[in-house]
C-alpha positions as a printed Julia matrix, in Angstrom:
194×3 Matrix{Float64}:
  6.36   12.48  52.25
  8.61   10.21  50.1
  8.82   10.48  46.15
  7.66    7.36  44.22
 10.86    6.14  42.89
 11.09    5.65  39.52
 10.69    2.31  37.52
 13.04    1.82  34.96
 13.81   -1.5   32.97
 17.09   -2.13  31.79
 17.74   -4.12  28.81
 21.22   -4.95  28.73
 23.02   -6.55  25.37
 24.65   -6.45  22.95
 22.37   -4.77  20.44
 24.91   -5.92  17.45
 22.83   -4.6   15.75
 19.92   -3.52  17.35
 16.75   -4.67  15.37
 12.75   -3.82  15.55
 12.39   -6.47  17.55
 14.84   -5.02  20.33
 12.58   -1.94  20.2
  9.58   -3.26  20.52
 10.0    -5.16  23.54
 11.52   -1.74  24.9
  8.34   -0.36  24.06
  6.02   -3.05  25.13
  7.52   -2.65  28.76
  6.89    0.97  29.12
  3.01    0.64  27.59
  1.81   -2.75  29.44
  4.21   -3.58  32.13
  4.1    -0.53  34.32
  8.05    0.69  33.18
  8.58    4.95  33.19
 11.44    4.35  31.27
 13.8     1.69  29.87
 17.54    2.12  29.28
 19.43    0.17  26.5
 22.13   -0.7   28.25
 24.64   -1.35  25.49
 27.3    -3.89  26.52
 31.19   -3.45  25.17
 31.57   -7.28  25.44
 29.14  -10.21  27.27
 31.12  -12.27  28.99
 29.32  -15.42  26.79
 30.05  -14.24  23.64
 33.37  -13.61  21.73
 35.02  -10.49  21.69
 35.6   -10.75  17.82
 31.8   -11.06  16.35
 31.63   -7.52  18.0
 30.58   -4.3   16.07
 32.82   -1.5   17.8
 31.01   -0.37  20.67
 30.75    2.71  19.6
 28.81    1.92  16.63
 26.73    0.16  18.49
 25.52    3.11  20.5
 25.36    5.02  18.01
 23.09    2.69  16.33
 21.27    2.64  19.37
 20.63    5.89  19.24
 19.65    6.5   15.91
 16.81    3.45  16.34
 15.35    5.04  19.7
 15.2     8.62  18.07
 11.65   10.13  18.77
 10.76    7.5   20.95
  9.67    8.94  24.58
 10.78    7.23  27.66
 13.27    4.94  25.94
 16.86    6.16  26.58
 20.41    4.87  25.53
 23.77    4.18  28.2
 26.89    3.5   28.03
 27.83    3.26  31.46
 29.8    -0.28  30.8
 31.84    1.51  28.24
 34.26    2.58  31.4
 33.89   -0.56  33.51
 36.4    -3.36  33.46
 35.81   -6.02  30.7
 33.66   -8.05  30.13
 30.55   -6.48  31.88
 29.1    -8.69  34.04
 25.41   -7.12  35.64
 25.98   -7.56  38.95
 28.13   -4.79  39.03
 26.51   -2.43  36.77
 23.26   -2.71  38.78
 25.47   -1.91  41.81
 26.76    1.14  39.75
 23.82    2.57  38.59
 22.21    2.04  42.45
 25.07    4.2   43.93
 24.43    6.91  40.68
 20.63    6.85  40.75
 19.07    6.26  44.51
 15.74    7.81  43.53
 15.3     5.08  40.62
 14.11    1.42  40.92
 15.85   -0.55  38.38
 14.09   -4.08  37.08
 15.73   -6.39  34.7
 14.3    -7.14  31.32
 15.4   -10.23  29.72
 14.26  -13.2   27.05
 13.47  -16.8   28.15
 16.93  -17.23  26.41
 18.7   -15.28  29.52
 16.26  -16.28  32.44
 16.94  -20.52  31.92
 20.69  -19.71  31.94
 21.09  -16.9   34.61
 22.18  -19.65  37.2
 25.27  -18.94  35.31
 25.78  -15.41  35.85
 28.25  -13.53  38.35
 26.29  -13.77  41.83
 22.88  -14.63  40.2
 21.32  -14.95  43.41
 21.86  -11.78  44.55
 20.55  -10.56  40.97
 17.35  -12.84  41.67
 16.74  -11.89  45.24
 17.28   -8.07  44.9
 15.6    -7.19  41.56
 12.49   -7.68  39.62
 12.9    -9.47  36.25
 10.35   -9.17  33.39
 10.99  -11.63  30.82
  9.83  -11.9   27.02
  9.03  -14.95  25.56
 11.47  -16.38  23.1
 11.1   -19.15  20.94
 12.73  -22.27  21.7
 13.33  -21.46  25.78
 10.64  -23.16  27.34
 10.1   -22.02  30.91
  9.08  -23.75  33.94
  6.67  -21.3   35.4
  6.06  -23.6   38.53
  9.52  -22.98  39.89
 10.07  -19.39  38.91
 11.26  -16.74  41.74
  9.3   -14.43  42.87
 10.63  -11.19  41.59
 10.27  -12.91  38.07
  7.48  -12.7   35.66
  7.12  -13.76  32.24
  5.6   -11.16  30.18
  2.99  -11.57  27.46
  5.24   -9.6   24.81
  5.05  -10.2   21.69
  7.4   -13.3   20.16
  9.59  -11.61  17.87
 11.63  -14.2   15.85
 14.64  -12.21  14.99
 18.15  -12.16  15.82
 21.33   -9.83  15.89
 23.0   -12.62  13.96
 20.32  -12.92  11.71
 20.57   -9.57  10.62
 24.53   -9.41  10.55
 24.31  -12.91   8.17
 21.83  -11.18   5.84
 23.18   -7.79   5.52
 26.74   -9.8    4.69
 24.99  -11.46   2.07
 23.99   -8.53   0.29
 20.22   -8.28   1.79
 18.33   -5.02   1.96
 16.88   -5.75   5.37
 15.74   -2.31   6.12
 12.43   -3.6    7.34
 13.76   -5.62  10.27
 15.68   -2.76  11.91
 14.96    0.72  13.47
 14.74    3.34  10.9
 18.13    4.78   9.76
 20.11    1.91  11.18
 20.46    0.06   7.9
 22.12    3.25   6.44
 24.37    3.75   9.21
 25.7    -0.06   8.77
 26.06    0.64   5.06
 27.4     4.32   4.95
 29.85    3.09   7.71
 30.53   -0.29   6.09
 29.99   -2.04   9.22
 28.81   -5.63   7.98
C-alpha cells in the first residue's frame, strides 16, 4: 500500500525582512488549510524586483530562521541560493520534485502574485500542475468566477504589512519590534542591516 504523500506549501519571497505577517499566513496554512508543513522558500533575487533593495541573502535566512524558531511544521530553504539568478519557480518546483518524490508541493501566494502570474516563466504549467492557496491582500481584487481549478483563495487573515514598510520605518529610526518575528529586530540592528 502507497504512503500518503506529504503536503507541503511553499511560500517563496523575498522575506526582506520577514515580518509577523509572513508568519502568520505560514501558520494559518498548516492549522486551516490542510498543509503538514510549509517551507519559506527564501529567494536570492525575484526576477520583478531589483537586485539592489536586497538584504544579503544570507541575512535573510538567517532572519528567517530566527522568526520560525519554535514553530513546528514551519521550516526554512535555501535551495535557490545555488540556482542560476534570478529564481524563477518553475524551476525550483522542478528541483524540489526530482529531490523530494514522496512530497506534494502546493503554492502559497497573495492576491498580489495570483492577478500577475500570467507573467511568470511557463505559468501554465505552474497553474495546471500545482495547487495554489492564495491569501487575500488588500488592494488585488480577484475575479473568483474565472479562477483555475487548482486555485483557491483562502480565508486568511488580511495582514496590511509590507517588507518595505518595515525597511522604511526601521531606516527612520522606528522601534518596530512588534511587527516582526521575535529576535528579528535585533538581528537587523546588531547587524546594522537597515
Amino acid at each position: 500500500m502507497s504512503q500518503k504523500k506529504k503536503n507541503t506549501g511553499l511560500f517563496f519571497g523575498s522575506f526582506n525582512p520577514i515580518h509577523v505577517g509572513h508568519v502568520m499566513i505560514a501558520n494559518y496554512m498548516v492549522e486551516f488549510e490542510g498543509m503538514d508543513e510549509v517551507w519559506f522558500i527564501v529567494s536570492p533575487q525575484n526576477p520583478f524586483k531589483s537586485k539592489g533593495e536586497l538584504l544579503p541573502q544570507e541575512h535573510r535566512l538567517a532572519m528567517v530562521q530566527t522568526a520560525i524558531r519554535g514553530l513546528k511544521n514551519v521550516k526554512a530553504s535555501d535551495i535557490e541560493f545555488t540556482m542560476p539568478h534570478p529564481s524563477y519557480t518553475i524551476n525550483t518546483l522542478t528541483k524540489l520534485n526530482k529531490k523530494f518524490p514522496e512530497t506534494d508541493f502546493h503554492i502559497l501566494m497573495g492576491t498580489d502574485n495570483i492577478v500577475n502570474i500570467h507573467r511568470w516563466k511557463e505559468a501554465k504549467k505552474i497553474i495546471e500542475n500545482y495547487r495554489i492557496l492564495v491569501y487575500p491582500r488588500n488592494g488585488y481584487p480577484v475575479d473568483t468566477a474565472n479562477l483555475p481549478a487548482k486555485v483557491k483563495i483562502t480565508n486568511a487573515p488580511i495582514v496590511d504589512i509590507s517588507s518595505t514598510m518595515m525597511r522604511e520605518w526601521i531606516s527612520a529610526g522606528h522601534d518596530i519590534r512588534a511587527y516582526l518575528p521575535y529576535g528579528v529586530y535585533e538581528y537587523i540592528i546588531q547587524n546594522r542591516l537597515l
